[in-house]
C-alpha positions as CSV (number, residue, x, y, z in Angstrom):
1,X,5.0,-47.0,129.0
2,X,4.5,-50.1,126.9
3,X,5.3,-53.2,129.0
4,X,7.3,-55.2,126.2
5,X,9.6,-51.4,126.8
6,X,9.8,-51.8,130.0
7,X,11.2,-55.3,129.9
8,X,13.7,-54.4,127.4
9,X,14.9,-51.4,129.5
10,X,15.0,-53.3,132.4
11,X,17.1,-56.0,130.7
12,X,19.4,-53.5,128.9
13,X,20.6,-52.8,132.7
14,X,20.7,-55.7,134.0
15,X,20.6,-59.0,131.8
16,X,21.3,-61.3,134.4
17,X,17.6,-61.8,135.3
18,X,18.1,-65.5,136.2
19,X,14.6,-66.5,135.2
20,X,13.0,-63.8,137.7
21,X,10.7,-61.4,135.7
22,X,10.2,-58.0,137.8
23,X,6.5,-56.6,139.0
24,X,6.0,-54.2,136.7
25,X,4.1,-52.1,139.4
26,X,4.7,-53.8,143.3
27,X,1.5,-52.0,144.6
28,X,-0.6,-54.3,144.0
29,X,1.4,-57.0,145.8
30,X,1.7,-54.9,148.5
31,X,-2.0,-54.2,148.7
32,X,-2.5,-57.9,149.0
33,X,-0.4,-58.2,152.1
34,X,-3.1,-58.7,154.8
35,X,-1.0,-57.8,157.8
36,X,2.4,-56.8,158.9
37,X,5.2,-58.1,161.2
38,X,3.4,-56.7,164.5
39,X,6.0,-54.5,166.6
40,X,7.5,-56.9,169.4
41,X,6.7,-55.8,172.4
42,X,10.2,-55.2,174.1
43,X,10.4,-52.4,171.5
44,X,6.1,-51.7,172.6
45,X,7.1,-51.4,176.4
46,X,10.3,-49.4,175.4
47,X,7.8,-47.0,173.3
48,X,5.2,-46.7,176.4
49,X,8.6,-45.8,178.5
50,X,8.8,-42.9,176.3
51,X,5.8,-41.4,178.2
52,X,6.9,-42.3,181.5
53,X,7.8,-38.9,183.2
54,X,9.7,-41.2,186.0
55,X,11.5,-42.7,183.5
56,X,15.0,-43.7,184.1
57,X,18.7,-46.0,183.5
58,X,16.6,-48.7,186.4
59,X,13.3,-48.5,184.0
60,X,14.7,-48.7,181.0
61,X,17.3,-51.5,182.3
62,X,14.7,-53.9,183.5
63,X,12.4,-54.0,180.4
64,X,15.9,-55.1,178.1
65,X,16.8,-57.5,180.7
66,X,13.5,-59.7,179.6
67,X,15.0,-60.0,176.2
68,X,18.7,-62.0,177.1
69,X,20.0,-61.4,173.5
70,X,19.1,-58.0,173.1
71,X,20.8,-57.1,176.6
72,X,23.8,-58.9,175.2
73,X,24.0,-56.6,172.7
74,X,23.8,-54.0,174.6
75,X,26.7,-55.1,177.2
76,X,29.0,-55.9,174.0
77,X,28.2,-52.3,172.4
78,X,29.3,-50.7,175.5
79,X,32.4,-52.5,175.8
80,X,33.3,-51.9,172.2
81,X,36.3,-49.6,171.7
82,X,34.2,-47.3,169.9
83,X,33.1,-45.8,173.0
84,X,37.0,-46.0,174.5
85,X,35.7,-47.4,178.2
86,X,38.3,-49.4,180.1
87,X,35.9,-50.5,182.9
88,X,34.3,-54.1,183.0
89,X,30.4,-53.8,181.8
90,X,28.7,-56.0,184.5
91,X,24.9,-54.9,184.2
92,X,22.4,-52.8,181.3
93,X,22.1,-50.4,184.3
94,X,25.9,-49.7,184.1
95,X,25.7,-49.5,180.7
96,X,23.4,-47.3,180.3
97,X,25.1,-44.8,183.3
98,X,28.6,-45.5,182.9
99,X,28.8,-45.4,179.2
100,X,26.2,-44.7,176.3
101,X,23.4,-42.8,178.5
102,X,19.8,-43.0,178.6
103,X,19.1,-41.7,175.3
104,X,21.9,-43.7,173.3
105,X,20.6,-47.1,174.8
106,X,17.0,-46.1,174.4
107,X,17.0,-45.8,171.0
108,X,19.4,-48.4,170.2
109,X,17.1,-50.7,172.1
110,X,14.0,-49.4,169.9
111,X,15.8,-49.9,166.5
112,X,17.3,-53.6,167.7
113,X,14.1,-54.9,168.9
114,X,12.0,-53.3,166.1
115,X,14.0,-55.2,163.6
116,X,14.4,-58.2,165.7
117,X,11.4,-59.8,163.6
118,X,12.2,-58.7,160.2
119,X,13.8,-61.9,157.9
120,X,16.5,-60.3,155.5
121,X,19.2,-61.4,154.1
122,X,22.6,-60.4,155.5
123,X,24.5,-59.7,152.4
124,X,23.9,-57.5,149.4
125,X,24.3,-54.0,149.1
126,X,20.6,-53.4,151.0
127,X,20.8,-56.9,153.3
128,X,21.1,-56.6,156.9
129,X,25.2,-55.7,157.0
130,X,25.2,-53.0,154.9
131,X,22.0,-51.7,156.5
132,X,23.6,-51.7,160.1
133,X,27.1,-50.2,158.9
134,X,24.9,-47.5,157.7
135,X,22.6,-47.1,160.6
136,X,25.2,-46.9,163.3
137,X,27.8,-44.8,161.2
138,X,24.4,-42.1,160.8
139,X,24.3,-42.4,164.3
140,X,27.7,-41.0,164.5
141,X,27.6,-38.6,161.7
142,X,24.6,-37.4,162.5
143,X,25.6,-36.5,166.1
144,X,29.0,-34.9,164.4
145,X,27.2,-32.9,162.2
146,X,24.1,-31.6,164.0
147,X,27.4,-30.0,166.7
148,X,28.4,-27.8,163.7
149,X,25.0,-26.5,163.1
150,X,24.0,-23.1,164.8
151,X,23.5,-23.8,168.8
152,X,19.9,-22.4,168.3
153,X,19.3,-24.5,165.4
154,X,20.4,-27.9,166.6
155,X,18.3,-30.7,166.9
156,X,17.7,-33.2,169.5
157,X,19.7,-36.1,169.7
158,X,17.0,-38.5,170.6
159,X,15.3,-37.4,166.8
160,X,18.4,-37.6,165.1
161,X,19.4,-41.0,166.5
162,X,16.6,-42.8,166.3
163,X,15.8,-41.4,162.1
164,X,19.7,-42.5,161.7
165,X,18.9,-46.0,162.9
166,X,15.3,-46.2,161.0
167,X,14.9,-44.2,157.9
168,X,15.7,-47.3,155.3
169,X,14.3,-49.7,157.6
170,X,12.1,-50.3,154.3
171,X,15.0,-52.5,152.9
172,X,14.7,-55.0,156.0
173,X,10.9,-54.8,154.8
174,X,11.2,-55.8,151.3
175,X,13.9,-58.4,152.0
176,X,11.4,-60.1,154.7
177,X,8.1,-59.3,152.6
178,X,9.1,-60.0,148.7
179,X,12.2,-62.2,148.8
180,X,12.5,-62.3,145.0
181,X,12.6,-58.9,144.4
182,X,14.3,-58.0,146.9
183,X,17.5,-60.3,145.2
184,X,16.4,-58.7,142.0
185,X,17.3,-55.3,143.6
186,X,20.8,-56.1,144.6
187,X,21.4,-57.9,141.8
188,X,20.7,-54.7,140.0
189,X,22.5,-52.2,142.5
190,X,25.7,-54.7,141.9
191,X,25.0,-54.4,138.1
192,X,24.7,-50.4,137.9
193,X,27.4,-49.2,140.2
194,X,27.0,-45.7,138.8
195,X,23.3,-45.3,139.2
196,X,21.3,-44.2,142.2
197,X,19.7,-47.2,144.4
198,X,16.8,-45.5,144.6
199,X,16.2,-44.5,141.1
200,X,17.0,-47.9,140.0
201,X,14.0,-49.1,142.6
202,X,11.8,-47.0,141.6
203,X,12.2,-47.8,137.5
204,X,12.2,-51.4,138.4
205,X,9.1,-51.6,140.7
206,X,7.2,-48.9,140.6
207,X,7.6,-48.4,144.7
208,X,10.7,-48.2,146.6
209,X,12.0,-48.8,150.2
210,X,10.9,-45.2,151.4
211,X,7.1,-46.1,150.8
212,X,7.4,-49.8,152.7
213,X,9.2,-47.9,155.4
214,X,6.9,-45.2,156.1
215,X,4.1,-47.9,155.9
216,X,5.7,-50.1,158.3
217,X,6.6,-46.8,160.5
218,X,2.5,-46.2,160.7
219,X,1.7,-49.2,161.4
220,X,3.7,-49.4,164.6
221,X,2.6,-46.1,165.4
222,X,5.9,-44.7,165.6
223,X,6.9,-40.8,166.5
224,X,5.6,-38.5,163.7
225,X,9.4,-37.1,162.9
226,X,10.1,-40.6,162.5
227,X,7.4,-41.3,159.6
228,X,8.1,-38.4,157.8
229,X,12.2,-39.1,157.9
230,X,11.4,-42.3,156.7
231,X,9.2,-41.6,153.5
232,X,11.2,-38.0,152.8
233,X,15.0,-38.9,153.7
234,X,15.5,-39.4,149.9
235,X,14.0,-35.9,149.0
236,X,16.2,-32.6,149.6
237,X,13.3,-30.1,148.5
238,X,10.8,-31.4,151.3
239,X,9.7,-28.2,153.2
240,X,6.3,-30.1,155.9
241,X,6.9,-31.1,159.1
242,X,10.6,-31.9,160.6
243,X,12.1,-31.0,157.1
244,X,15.4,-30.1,159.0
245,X,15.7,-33.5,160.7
246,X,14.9,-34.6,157.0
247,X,17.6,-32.6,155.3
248,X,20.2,-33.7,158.0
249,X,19.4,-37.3,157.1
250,X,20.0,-36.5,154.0
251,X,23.2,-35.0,154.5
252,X,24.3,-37.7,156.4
253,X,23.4,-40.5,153.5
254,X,25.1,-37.9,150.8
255,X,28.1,-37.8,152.8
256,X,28.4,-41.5,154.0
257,X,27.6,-42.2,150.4
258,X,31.3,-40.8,149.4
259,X,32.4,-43.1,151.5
260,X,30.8,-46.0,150.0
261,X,28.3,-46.3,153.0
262,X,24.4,-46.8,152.7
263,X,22.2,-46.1,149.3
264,X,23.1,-42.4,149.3
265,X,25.6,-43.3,147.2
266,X,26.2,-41.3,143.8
267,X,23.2,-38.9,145.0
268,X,24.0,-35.1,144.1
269,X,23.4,-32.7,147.4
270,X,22.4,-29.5,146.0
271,X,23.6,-26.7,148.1
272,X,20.5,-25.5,149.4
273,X,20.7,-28.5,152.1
274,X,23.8,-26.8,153.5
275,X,22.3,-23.1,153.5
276,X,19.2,-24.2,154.7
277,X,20.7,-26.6,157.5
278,X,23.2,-23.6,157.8
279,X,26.0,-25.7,157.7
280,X,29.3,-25.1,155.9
281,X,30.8,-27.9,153.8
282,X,33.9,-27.2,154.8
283,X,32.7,-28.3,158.1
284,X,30.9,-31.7,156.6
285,X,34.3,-32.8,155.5
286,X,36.0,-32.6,159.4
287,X,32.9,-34.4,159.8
288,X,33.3,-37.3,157.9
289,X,37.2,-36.9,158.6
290,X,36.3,-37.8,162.3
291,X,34.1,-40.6,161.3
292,X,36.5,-42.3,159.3
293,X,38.7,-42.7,162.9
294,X,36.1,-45.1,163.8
295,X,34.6,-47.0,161.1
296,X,36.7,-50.1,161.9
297,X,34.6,-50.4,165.0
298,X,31.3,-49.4,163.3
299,X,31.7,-52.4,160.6
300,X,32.6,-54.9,163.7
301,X,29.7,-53.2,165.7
302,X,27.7,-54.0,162.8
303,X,29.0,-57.7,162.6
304,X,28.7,-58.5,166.3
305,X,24.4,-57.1,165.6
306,X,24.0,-59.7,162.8
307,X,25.9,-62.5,164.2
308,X,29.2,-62.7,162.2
């Protein structure tokens, strides 16, 4: 496409450019980058746990007690009322027994400390808010929805919990990474309410959050369902590896979309997700009816992450 086109479709969408001219193509910038935000090594030491065949609440305890804010967070997530427990949180190890299990605080460990070093702006329909109301309402929805799926056919809950925290951890990315285009996005999303987010990314830059993501994801060497979550979560006909944890991320953002949750938002869901997933949609909808009970608490969960 001619460039002078591009420009002109790009301001036909969005004329409030404010002086910033979009890449054209933001491969090339990316190709420049010479390395990335390393993983920090609570989440490194919470990764080796993983492999740990003595691994339990008194391991995984000790290694988030080294980071004070991130046990913190972890003490003020299991006192929230989304998880309805009346007892005074004194210690991660109670936490972690009492309350949200080994699993649950595992993985919300990973996902806080991974993204503990990645600069984005809070607001915006992609800043840091929007991308933890998103991340811990898939962490509900996902759980809901993989219970309605065949027993033989379910998935693990330490897969789905951990791609529902991570798959658009590519917007944290571009926010740190390419400031600039980053508010171009948003600027955009706010301007095009009834276009898809990732479409408009991909017109506008050539790349979009997926492709950051899944770099990212391989750079810290993260689980292999994980990577492929990330870069496919966006794509309904993927048939590789872990395609069913795939299409129930993609259920998930399809559905939470409708509520005005994430960048799934006006995304079609062909039925083929539900008939492969063998899931009814009947059954999506008491879903996202349960959810809604506890969004309240998902937003201030969110808030209390980010530090409003």
């Amino acid at each position: 496409m001619d460039p002078s086109l591009i420009n002109w479709t790009l301001n036909s969408i969005n004329p409030q450019l404010d002086g910033f001219t979009p890449p054209q193509d933001m491969r090339e910038a990316i190709n420049r980058i010479q390395t990335l935000p390393p993983l920090p090594g609570i989440a490194l030491r919470i990764m080796q746990l993983a492999a740990d065949p003595h691994a339990d609440a008194a391991k995984l305890a000790e290694i988030i007690e080294l980071d004070p804010l991130l046990a913190a967070q972890i003490i003020r997530w299991a006192s929230s009322p989304l998880y309805g427990y009346h007892g005074k949180i004194t210690s991660i190890q109670e936490a972690i027994s009492r309350v949200l299990g080994f699993d649950f605080v595992f993985n919300l460990a990973l996902g806080l400390s991974a993204l503990a070093p990645l600069k984005c702006p809070k607001n915006g329909p992609t800043g840091t808010r929007s991308f933890w109301i998103q991340a811990l309402a898939s962490s509900r929805l996902m759980q809901l929805l993989n219970n309605q799926i065949p027993v033989e056919n379910r998935l693990a809950p330490a897969q789905f919990f951990l791609a529902g925290l991570l798959h658009n951890i590519g917007f944290p990315l571009m926010g740190d990474q390419f400031p600039e285009e980053f508010s171009y996005l948003n600027n955009l999303i706010l301007a095009n309410p009834t276009l898809t987010i990732f479409n408009l990314e991909k017109f506008a830059f050539g790349v979009d959050h997926t492709m950051l993501g899944a770099w990212l994801m391989g750079a810290w060497c993260m689980p292999k369902p994980i990577i492929d979550v990330v870069y496919h979560h966006h794509n309904p006909y993927y048939r590789g590896e872990n395609y069913q944890l795939n299409l129930l991320t993609y259920l998930n953002d399809y559905l939470l979309g409708k509520l005005g949750i994430g960048d799934g938002q006006q995304q079609p869901c062909p039925d083929e997700v539900f008939n492969q997933l063998n899931i009814s949609q009947e059954s999506t909808t008491q879903s996202v009816d349960k959810l809604s009970d506890f969004l309240d608490n998902i937003i201030s969960s969110a808030d209390m992450i980010i530090g409003e």
